[in-house]
Backbone as numpy.savetxt, mean C-alpha at the origin, in Angstrom:
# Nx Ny Nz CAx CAy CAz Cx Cy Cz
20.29 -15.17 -22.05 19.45 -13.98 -22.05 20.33 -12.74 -22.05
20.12 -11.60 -23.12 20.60 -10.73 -22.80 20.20 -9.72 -21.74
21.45 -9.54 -20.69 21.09 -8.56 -19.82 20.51 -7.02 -20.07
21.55 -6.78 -21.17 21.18 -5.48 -21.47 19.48 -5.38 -21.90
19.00 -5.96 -22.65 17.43 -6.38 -23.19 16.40 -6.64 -22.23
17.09 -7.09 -21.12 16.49 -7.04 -20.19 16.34 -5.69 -18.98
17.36 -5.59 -18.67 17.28 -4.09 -17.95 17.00 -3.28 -18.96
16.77 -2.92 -20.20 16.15 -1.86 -20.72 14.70 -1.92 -20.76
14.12 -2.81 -21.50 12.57 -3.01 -20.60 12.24 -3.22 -19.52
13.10 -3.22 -18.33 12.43 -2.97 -16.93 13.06 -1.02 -16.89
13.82 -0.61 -17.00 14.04 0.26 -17.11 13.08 1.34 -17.76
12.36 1.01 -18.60 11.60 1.52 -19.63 10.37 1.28 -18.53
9.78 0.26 -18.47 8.58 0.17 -17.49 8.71 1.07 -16.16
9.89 0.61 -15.54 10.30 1.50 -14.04 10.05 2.86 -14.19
10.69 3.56 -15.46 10.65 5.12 -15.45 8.80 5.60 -15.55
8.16 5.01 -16.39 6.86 5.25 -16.46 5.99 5.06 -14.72
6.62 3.90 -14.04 6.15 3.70 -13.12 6.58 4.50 -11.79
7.55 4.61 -12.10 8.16 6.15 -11.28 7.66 7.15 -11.06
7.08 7.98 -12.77 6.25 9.14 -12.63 5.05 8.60 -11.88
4.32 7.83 -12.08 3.25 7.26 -11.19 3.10 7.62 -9.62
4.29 6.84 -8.95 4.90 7.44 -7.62 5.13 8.20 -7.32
6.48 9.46 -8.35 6.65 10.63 -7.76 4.81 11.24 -7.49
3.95 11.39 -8.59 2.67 11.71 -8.39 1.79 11.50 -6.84
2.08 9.92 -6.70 1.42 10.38 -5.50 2.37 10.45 -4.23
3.51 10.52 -4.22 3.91 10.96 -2.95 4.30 12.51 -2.95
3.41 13.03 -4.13 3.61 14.71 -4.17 2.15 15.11 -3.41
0.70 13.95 -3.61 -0.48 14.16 -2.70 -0.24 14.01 -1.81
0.91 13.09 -1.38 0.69 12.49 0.25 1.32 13.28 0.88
2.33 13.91 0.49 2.64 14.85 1.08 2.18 16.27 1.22
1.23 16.79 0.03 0.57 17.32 0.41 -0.59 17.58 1.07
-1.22 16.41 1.06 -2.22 16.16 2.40 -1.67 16.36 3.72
-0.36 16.01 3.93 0.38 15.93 5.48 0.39 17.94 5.98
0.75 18.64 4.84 0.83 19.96 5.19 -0.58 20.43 5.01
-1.52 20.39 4.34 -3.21 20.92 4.12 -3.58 20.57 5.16
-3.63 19.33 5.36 -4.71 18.98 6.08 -4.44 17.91 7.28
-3.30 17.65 7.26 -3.13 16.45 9.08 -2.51 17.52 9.97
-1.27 18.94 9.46 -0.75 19.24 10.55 -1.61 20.48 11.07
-2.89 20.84 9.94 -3.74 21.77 10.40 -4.31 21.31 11.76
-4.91 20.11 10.90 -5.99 19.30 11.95 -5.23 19.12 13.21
-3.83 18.64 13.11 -3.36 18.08 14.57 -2.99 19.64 15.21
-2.75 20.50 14.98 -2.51 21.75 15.90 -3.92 21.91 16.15
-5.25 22.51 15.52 -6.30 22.88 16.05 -6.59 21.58 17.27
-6.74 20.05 16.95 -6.92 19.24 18.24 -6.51 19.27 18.98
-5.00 19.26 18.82 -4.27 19.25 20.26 -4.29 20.65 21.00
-3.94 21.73 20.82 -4.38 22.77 21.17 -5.59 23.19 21.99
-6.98 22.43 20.97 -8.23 22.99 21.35 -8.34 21.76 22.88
-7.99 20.28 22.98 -7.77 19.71 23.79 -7.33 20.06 25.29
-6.35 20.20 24.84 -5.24 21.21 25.91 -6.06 22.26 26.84
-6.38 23.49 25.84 -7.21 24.34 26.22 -8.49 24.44 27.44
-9.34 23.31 26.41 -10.42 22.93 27.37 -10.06 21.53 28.32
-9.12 21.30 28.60 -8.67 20.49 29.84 -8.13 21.69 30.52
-7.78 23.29 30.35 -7.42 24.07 31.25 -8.89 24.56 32.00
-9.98 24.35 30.89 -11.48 25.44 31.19 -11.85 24.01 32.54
-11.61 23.25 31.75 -12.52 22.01 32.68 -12.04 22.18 34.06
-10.23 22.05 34.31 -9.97 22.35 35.56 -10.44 23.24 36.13
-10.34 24.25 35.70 -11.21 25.67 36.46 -9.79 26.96 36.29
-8.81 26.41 35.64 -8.03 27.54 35.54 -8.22 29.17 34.83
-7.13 29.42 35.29 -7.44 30.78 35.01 -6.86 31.38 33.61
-7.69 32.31 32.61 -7.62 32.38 31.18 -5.51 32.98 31.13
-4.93 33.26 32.26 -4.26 33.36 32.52 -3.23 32.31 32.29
-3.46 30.93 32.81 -2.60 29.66 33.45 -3.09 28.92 31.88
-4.17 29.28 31.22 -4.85 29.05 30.17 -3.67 29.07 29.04
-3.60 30.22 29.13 -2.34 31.02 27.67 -1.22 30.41 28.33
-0.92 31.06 29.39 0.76 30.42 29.66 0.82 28.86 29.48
0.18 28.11 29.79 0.40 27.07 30.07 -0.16 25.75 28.89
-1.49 25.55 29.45 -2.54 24.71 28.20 -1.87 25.05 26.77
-2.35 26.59 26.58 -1.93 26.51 25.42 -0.71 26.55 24.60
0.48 27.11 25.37 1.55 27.28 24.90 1.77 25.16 25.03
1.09 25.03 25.80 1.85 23.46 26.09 1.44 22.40 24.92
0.17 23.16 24.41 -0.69 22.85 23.21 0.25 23.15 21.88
0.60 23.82 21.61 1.38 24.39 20.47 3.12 23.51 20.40
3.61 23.60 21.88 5.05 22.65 21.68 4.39 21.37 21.40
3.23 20.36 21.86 3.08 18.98 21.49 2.86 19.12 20.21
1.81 19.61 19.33 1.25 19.95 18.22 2.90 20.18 17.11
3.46 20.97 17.37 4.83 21.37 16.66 5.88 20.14 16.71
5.57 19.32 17.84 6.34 17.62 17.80 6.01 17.24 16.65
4.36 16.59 16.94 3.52 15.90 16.59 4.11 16.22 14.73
3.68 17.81 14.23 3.80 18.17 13.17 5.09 17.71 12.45
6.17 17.94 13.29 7.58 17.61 13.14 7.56 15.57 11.96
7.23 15.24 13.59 7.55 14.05 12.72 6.51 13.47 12.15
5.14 13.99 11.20 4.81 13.97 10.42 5.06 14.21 9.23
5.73 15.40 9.18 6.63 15.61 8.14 8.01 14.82 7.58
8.39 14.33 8.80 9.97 13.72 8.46 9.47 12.53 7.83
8.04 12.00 8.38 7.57 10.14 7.78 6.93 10.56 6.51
6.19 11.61 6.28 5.45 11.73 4.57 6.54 12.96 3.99
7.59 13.06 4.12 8.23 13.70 3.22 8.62 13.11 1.76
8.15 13.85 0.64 8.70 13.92 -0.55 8.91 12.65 -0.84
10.91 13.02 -0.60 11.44 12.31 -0.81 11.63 10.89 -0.52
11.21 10.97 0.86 11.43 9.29 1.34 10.33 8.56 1.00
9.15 9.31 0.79 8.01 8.41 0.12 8.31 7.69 -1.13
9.34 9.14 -2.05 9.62 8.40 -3.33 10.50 6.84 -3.27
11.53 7.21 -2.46 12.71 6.02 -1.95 11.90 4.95 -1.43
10.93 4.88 -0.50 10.38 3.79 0.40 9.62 3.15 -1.01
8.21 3.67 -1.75 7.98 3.25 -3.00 8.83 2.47 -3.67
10.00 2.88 -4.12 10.53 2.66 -5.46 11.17 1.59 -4.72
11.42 1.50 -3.64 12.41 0.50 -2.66 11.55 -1.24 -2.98
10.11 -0.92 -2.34 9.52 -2.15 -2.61 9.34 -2.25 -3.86
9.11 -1.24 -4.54 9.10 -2.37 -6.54 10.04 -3.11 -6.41
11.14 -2.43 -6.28 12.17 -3.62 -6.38 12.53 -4.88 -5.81
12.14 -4.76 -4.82 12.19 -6.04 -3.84 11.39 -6.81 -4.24
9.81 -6.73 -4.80 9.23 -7.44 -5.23 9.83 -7.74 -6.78
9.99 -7.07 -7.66 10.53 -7.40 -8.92 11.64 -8.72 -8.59
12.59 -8.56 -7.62 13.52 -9.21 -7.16 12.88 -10.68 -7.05
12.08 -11.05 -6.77 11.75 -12.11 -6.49 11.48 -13.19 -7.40
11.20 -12.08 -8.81 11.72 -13.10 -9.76 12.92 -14.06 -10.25
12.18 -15.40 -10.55 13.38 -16.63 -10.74 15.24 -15.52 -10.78
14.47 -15.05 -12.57 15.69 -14.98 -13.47 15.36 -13.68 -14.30
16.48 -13.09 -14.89 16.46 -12.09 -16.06 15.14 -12.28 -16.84
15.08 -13.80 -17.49 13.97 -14.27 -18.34 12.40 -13.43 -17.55
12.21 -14.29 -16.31 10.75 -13.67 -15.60 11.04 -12.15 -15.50
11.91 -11.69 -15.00 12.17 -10.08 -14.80 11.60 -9.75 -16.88
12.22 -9.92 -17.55 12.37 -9.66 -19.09 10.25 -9.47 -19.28
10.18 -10.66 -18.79 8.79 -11.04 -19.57 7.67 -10.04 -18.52
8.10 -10.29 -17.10 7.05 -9.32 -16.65 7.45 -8.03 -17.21
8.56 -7.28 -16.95 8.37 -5.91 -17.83 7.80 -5.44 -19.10
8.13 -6.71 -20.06 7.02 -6.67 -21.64 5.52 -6.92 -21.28
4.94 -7.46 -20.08 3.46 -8.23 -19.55 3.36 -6.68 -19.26
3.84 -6.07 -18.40 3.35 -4.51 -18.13 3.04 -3.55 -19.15
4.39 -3.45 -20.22 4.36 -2.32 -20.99 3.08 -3.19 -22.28
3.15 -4.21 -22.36 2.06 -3.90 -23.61 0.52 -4.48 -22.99
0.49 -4.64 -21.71 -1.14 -5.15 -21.47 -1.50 -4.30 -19.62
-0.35 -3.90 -19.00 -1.03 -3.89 -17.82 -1.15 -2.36 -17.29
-1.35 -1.15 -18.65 -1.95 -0.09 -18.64 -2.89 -0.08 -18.91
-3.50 -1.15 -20.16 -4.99 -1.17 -20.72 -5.78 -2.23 -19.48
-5.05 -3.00 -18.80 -6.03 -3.80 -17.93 -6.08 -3.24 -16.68
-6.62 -2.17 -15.83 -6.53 -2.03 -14.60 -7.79 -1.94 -13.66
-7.47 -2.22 -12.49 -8.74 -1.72 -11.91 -8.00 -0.07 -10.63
-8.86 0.93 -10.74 -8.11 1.87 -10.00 -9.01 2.28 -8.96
-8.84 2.30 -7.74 -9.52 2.55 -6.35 -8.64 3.52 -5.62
-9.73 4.18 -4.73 -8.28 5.33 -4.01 -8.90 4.80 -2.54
-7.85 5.02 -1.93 -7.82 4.96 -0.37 -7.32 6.63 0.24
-8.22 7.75 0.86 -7.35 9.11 0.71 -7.75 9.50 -0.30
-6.23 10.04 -0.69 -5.51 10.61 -1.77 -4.72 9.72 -2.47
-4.78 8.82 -2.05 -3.61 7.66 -2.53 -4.76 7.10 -4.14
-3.76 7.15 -4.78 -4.49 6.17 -6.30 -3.65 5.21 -6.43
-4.66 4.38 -5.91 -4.31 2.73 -6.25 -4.68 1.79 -6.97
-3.98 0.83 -7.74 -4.15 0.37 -8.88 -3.41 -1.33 -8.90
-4.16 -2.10 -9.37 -4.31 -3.43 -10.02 -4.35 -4.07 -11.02
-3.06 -4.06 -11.87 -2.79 -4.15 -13.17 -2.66 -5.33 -13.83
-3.26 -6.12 -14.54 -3.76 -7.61 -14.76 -2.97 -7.69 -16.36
-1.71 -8.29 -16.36 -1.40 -8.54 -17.45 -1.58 -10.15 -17.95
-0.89 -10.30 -18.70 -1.49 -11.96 -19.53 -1.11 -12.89 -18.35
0.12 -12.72 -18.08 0.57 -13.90 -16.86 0.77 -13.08 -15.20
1.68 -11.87 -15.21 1.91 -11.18 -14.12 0.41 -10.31 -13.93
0.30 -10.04 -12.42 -0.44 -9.31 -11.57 0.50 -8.21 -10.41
-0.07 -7.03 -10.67 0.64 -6.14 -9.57 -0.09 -5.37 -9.06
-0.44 -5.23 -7.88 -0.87 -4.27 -7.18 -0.40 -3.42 -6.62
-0.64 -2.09 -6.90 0.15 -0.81 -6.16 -0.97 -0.63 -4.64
-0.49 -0.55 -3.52 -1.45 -0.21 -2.42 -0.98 0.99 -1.97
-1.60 1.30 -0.63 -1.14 2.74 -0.08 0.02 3.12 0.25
1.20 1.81 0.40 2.76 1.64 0.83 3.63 0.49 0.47
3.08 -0.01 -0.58 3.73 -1.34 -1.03 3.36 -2.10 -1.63
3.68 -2.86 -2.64 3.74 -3.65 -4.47 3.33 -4.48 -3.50
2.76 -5.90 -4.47 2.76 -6.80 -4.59 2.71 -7.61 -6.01
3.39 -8.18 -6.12 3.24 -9.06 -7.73 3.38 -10.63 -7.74
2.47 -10.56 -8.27 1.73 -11.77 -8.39 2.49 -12.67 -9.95
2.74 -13.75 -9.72 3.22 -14.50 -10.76 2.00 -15.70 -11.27
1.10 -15.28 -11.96 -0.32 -16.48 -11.78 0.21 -17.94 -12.78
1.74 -17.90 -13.27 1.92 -19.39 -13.44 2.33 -20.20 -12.29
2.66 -19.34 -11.16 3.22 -20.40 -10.33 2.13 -20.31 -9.29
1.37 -19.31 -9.16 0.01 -19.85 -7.84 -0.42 -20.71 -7.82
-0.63 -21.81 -6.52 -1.65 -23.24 -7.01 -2.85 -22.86 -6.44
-3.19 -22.08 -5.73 -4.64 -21.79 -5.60 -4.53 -20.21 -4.73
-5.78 -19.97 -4.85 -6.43 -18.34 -4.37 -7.49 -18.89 -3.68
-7.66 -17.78 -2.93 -8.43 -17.96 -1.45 -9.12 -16.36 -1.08
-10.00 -15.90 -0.54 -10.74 -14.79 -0.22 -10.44 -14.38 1.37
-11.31 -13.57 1.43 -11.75 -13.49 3.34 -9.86 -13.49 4.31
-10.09 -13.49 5.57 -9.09 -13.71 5.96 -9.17 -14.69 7.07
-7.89 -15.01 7.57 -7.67 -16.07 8.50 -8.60 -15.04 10.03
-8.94 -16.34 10.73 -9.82 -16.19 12.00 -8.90 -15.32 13.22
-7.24 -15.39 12.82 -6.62 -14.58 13.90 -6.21 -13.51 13.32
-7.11 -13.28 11.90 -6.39 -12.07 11.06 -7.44 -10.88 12.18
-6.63 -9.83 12.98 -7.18 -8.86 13.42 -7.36 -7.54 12.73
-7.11 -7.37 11.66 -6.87 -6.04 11.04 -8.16 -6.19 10.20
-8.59 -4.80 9.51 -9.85 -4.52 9.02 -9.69 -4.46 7.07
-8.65 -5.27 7.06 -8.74 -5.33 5.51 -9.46 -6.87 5.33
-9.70 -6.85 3.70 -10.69 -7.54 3.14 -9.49 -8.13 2.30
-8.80 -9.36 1.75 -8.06 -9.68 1.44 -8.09 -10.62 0.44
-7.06 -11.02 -0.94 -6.91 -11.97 -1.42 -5.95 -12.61 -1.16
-5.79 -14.09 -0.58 -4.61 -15.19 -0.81 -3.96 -16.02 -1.67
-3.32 -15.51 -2.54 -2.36 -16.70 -3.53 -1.40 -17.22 -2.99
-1.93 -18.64 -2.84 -1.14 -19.45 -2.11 0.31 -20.10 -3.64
1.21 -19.88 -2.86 2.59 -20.35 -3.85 2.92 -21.68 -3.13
4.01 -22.52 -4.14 4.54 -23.72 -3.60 5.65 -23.27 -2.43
6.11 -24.42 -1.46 6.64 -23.78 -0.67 8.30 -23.43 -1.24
8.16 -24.23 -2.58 9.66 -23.95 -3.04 9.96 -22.48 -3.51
9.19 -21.81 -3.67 8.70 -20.71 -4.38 10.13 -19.23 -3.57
10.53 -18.46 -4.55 11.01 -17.38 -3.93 10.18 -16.15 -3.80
9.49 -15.71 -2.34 9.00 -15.20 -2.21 9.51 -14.26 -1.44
9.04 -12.64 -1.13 9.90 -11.97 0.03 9.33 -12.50 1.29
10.20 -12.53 2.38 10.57 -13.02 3.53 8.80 -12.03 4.51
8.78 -11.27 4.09 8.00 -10.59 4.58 6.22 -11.64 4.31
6.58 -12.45 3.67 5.12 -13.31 3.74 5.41 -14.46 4.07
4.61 -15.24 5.00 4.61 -16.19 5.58 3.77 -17.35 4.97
4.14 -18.56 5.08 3.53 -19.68 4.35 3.42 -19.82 3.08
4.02 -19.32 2.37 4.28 -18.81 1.19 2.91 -18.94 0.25
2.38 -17.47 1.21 1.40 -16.90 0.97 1.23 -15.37 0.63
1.06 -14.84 -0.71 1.16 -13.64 -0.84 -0.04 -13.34 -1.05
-0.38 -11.70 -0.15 -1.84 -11.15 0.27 -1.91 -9.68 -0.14
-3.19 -9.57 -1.42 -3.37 -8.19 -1.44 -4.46 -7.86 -0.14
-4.28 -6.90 -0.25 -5.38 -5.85 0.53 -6.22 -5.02 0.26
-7.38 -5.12 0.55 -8.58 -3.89 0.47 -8.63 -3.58 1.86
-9.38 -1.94 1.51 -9.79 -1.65 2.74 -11.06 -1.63 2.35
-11.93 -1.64 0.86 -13.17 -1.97 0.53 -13.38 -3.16 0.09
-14.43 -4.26 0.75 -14.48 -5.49 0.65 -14.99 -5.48 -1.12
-15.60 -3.94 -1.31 -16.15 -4.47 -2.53 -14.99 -3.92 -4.11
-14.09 -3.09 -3.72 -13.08 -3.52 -4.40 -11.81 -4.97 -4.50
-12.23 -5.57 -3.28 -11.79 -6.81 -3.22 -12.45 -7.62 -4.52
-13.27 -7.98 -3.93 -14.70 -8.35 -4.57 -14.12 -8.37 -6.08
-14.47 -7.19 -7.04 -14.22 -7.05 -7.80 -12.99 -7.48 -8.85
-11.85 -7.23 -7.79 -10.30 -7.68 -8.34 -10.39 -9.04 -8.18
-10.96 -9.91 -6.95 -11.12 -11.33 -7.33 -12.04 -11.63 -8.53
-13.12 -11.35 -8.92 -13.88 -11.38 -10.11 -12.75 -11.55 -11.44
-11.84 -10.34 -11.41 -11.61 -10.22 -12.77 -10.46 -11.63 -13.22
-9.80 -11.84 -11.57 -8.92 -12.76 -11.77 -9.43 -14.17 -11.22
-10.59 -14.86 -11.33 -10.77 -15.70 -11.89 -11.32 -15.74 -13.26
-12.00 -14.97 -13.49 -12.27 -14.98 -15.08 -10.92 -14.86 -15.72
-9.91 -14.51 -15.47 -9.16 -13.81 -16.67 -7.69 -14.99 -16.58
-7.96 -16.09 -15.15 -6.61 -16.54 -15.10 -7.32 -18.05 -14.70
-6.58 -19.06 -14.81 -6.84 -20.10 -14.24 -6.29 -20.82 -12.97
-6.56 -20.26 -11.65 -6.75 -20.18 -10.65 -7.77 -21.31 -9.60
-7.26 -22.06 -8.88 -8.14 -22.82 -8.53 -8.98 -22.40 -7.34
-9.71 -22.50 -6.48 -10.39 -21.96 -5.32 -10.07 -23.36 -4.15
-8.80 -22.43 -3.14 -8.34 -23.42 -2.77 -9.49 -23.05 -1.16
-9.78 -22.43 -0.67 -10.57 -22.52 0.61 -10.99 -20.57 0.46
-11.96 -20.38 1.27 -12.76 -19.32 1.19 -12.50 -19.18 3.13
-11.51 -18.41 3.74 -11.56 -17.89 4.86 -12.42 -16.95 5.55
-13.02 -17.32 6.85 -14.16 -16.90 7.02 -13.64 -15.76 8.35
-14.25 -14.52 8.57 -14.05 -14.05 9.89 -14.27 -14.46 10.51
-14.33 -14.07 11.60 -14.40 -15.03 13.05 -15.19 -13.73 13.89
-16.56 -13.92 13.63 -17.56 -13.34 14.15 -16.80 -11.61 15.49
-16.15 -12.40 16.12 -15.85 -11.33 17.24 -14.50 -10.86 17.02
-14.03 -11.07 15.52 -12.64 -9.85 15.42 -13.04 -8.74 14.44
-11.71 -8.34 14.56 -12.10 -6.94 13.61 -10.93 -7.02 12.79
């Protein structure tokens, strides 16, 4: 396989997928200055404040104190909001997991073929949902699957899945709505999934819903078990 042929169509895909990212970690960060460090100074502040009225203090002990004490937490708070949705590190943290997931392919060959599966089918096939400000997207090419979420890829290889699964496990506590492609255990997967089980995420069961729809119609996928909640989690 040529290398070069190969890093130029992932290269070629990456840069398109790049602008994608810089895009939204230019919302996410601008949501962090509009609208979280507004919101967190007026709460904490207005908090503060009326825990001075409630005590019974004086509009005096009020200013000096509540509120000035309101404004240094709030100016923390703001601080390292900014340092976690800045710009730049959104772009780096992004572009960090494409790669790690790209990585997980066998060889040059799978790297080669998913980058051609992207550039000529997995702009025209998508499904796009926002969470926020975040635009997120599910790109269904002939063999590869990728999902962009609010902080991290997932890609899906649907020749090597032996079965898909819905719902989540009974000790799953978190409030996403999930798909399971279960892989062989020989499989190179990132370390970050267990049982060599890789899981998208919704936070809308009925964009779940939907992205499972398209990928059993569109792939041959077996239905290996349907995971049920467990009445009293969340």
């Amino acid at each position: 396989m040529n290398e070069l042929s190969t890093m130029s169509l992932l290269e070629q895909w990456e840069l398109s997928e790049q602008e994608k990212i810089e895009e939204q970690s230019i919302k996410l960060s601008q949501k962090v200055y509009k609208v979280h460090i507004p919101i967190t100074f007026l709460v904490t502040v207005g908090l503060l404040v009326a825990l001075g009225i409630f005590v019974g203090a004086s509009l005096q002990q009020i200013l000096k104190i509540h509120f000035i004490a309101g404004l240094i937490l709030s100016s923390v708070t703001a601080l390292i909001l900014v340092s976690i949705s800045n710009k730049k590190r959104l772009i780096k943290s992004f572009t960090t997991q494409l790669k790690k997931e790209i990585d997980t392919l066998e060889n040059d060959e799978e790297k080669m073929n998913f980058a051609k599966d992207m550039l000529e089918n997995g702009d025209f096939n998508v499904y796009a949902y926002t969470h926020f400000v975040n635009d997120l997207r599910v790109l269904f090419g002939e063999r590869f699957i990728l999902q962009k979420d609010t902080g991290f890829y997932i890609l899906i290889d649907t020749q090597k899945v032996e079965g898909i699964s819905t719902e989540k496990d009974a000790f799953d506590r978190s409030s996403y709505s999930v798909i399971n492609f279960h892989y062989p255990s020989s499989s190179k997967i990132s370390k970050f999934f267990k049982n060599n089980i890789k899981i998208m995420k919704f936070i809308k069961s009925t964009d779940r819903d939907e992205v499972f729809k398209r990928i059993q119609d569109k792939y041959n996928m077996p239905l290996v078990q349907t995971y049920k909640k467990s009445s009293g989690m969340r």
